[in-house]
C-alpha positions in Angstrom: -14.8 6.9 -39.9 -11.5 6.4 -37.7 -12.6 8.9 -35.6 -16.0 7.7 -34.9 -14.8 4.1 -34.3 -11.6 5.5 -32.1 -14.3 7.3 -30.0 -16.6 4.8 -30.0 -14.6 2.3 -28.9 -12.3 4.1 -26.3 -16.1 5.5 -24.4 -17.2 1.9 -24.5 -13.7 1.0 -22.5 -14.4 4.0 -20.3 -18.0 2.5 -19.7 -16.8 -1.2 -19.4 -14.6 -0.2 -16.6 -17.2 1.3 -14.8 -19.8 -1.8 -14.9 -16.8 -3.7 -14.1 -16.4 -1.5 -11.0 -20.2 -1.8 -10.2 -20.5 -5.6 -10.2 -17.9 -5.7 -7.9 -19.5 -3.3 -5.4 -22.9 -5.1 -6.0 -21.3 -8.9 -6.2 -19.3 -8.1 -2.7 -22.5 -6.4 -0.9 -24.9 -9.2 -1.8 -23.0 -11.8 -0.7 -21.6 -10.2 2.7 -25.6 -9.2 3.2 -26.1 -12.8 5.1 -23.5 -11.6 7.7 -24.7 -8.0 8.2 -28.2 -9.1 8.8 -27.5 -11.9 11.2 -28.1 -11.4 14.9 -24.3 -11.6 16.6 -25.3 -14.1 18.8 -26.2 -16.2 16.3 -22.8 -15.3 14.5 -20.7 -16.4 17.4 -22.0 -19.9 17.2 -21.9 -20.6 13.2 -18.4 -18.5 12.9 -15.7 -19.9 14.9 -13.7 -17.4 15.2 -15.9 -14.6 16.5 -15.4 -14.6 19.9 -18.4 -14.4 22.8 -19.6 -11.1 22.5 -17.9 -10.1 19.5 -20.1 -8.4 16.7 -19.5 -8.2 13.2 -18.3 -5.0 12.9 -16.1 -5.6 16.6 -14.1 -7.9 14.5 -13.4 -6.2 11.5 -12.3 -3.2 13.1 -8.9 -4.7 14.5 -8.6 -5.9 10.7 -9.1 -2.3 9.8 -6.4 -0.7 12.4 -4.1 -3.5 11.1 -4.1 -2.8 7.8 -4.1 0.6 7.6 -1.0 0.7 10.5 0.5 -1.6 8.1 0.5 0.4 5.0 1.0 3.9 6.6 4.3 2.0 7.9 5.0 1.1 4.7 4.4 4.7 3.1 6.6 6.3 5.3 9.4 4.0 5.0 9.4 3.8 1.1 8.1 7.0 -0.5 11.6 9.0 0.7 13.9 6.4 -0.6 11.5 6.3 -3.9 11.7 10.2 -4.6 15.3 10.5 -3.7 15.9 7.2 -6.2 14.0 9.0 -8.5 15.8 11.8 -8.6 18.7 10.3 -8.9 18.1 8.1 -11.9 16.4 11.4 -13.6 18.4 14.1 -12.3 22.3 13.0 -11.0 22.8 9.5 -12.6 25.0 9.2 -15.5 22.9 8.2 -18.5 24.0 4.5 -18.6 23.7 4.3 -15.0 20.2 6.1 -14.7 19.4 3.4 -17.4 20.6 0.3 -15.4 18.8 1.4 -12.7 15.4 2.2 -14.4 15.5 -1.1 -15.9 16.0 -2.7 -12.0 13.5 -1.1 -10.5 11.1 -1.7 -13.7 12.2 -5.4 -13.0 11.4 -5.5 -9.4 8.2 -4.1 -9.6 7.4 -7.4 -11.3 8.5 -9.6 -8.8 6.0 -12.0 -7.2 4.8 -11.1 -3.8 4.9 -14.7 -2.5 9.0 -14.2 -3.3 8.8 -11.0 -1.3 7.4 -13.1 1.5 9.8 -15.5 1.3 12.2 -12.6 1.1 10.8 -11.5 4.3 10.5 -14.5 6.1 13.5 -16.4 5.6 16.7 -13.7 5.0 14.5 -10.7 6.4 13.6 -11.4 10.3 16.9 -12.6 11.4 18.6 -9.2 10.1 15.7 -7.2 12.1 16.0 -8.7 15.3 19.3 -6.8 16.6 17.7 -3.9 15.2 14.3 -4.6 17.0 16.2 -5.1 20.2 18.5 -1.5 20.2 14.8 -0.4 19.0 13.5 -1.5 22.4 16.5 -0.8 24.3 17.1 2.7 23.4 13.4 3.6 22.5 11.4 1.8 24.3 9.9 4.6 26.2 7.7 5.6 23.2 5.0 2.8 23.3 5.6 1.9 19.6 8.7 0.6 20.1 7.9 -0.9 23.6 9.6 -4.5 24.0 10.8 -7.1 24.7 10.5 -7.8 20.8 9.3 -11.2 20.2 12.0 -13.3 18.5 11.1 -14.6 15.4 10.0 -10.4 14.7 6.8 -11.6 12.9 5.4 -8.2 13.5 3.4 -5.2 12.1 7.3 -3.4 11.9 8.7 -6.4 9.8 5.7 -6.3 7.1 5.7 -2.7 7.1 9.3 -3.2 6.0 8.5 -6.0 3.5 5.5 -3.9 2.0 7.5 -0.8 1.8 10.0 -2.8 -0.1 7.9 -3.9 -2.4 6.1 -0.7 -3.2 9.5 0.8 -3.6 9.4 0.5 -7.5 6.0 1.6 -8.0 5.9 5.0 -6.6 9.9 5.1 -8.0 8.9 4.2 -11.8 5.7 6.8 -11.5 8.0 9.2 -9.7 10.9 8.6 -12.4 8.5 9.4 -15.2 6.9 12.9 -13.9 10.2 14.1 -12.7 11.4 13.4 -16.0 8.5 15.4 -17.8 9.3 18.6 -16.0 10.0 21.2 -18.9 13.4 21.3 -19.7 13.2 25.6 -20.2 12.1 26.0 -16.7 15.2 23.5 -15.5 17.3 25.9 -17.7 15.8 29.2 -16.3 16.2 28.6 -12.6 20.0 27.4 -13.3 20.4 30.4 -15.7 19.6 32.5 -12.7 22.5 30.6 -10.6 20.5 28.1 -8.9 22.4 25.3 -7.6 20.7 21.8 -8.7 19.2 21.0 -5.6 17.6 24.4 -5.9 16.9 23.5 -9.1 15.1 20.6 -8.6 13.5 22.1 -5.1 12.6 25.3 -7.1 11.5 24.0 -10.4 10.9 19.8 -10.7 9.2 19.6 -7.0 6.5 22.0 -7.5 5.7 20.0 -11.4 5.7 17.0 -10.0 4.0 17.1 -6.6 0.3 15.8 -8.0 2.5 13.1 -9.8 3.9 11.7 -6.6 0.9 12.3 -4.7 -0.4 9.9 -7.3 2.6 7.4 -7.4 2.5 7.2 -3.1 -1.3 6.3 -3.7 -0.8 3.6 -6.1 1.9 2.2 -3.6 -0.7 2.7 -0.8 -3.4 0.9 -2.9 -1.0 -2.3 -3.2 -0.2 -2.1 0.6 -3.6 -1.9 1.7 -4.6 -4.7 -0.7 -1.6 -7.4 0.0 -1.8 -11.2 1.0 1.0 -13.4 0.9 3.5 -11.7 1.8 1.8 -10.3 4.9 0.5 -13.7 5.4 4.1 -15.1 5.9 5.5 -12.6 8.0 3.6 -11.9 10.5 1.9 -13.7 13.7 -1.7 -12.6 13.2 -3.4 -11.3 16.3 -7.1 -9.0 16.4 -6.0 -6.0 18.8 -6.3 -2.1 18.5 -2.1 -2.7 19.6 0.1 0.3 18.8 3.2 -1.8 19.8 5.3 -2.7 16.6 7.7 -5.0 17.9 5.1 -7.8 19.5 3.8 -10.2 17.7 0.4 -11.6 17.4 -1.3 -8.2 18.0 -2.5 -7.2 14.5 -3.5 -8.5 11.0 -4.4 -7.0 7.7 -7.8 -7.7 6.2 -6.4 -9.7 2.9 -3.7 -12.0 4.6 -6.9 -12.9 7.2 -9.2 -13.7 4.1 -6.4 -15.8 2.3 -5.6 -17.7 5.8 -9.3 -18.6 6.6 -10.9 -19.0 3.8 -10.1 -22.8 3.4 -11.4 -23.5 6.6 -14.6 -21.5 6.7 -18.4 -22.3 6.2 -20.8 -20.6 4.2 -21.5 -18.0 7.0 -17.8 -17.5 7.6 -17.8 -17.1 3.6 -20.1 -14.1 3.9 -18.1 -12.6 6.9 -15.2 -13.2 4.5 -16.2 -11.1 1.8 -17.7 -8.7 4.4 -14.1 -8.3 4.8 -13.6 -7.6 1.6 -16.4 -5.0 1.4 -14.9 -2.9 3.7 -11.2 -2.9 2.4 -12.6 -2.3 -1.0 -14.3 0.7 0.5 -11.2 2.0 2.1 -9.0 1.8 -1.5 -12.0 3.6 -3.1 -12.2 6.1 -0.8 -8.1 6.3 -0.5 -7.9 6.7 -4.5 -10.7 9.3 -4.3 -8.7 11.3 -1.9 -5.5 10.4 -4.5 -7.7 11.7 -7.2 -9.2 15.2 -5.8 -5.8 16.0 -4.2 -4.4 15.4 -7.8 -7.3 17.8 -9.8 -6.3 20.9 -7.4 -2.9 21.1 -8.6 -4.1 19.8 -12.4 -1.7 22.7 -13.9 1.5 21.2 -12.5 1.3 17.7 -12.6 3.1 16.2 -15.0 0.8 12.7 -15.1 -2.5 14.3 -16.6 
């Protein structure tokens, strides 16, 4: 009778999840319908901010580009640091150390993101700005780092930065935990065979863990495409296709722009609003789908299924 009930019930969580999943999908398409089928023209003069001869799918590609440039900025910055912390805390750390630190980064994966935007806003930008300008000064030939960078830096660079920072202990804690599950005999074999332990952990934890932190840099991605407030309070919105990452008001990511005009918007503006939505929640579906099939190829060494 356990059994039945334990299967029972954990199918009916399995299924719960996916209606959950559903009316989402159908709640956000009904309601952006309004904006998709109305003529742009029409558009322009109910929705304030749609400029003349803006359609709805001209604005909410610059939403697009910004988000995405956002998190891949993110991603690059913190999935190195996270794997190389992870290592450390499972692999070099002394055990009371590698404890300390598991239980910080634990701790600052619970941190609310309006802090980080604080964080960001108020210690962050004035420590960036002689950076941004040796940035500019030394690199500004290559046209993302073309200046003069706008002082206050509320640019795409500075919440990149502020994202990466607090994605930092997701993929670490994920990355921790696989790393850790590598099989101790195959640790033991490759130094048995007079491996050093970076060979070691190149020849031996790396090739266990890759679908795990494949998986952990997805779930970091997820929160970075999906973030508000911090984003919100760091950076100068602007709707461009801009490439340069050291100018502010030339991008903005899709949630900070629902968050900032939301208050002020009519029930048109509402449904371009959560046509918005529709298409970021899209873009995570289709990013965790990637995540997911990525994972299933390399099934037999990942040390999260």
């Amino acid at each position: 009778m356990g059994d039945v009930v334990f299967s029972g019930f954990a199918r009916g969580a399995g299924i719960l999840i996916l209606l959950i999943l559903a009316a989402v999908a159908v709640f956000l398409l009904a309601e952006a319908w309004p904006a998709i089928g109305t003529p742009a023209g029409e558009l322009q003069e109910k929705v304030q901010w749609i400029e003349d001869g803006q359609s709805l799918f001209g604005y909410v590609g610059p939403l697009v580009f910004g988000t995405v440039l956002a998190a891949a900025i993110a991603l690059i910055i913190a999935t190195p640091v996270a794997v190389g912390v992870a290592l450390f805390i499972s692999h070099y750390a002394p055990r009371r150390l590698a404890q300390s630190l598991g239980y910080i980064v634990d701790l600052l994966a619970a941190i609310p993101s309006v802090v980080y935007g604080l964080w960001g806003a108020l210690w962050l930008m004035p420590q960036l700005f002689p950076v941004f300008e040796w940035l500019s000064g030394n690199l500004g030939f290559i046209p993302l780092f073309a200046g003069p960078p706008s002082d206050p830096p509320r640019t795409i660079m500075t919440a990149g930065i502020v994202l990466a920072v607090m994605i930092l202990p997701i993929i670490t804690a994920v990355s921790r935990e696989v790393f850790l599950q590598t099989p101790v005999l195959h640790q033991e074999a490759a130094l048995a065979l007079g491996a050093t332990r970076w060979e070691m952990v190149r020849l031996s934890v790396f090739p266990f863990a890759r679908s795990g932190i494949i998986s952990a840099t997805m779930l970091g991605l997820g929160r970075a495409l999906g973030e508000t407030m911090a984003v919100a309070m760091v950076l100068s919105p602007g709707l461009s296709y801009s490439i340069f990452l050291l100018q502010a008001g030339q991008q903005q990511n899709i949630a900070a722009n629902i968050a900032l005009k939301f208050p002020e918007s009519t029930s048109l503006g509402v449904n371009v609003l959560i046509f918005t939505g529709l298409v970021l929640f899209v873009i995570t579906l289709i990013v965790n789908m990637i995540a997911r099939w990525i994972v299933s190829r390399r099934a037999e060494f990942s040390g999260a299924n």
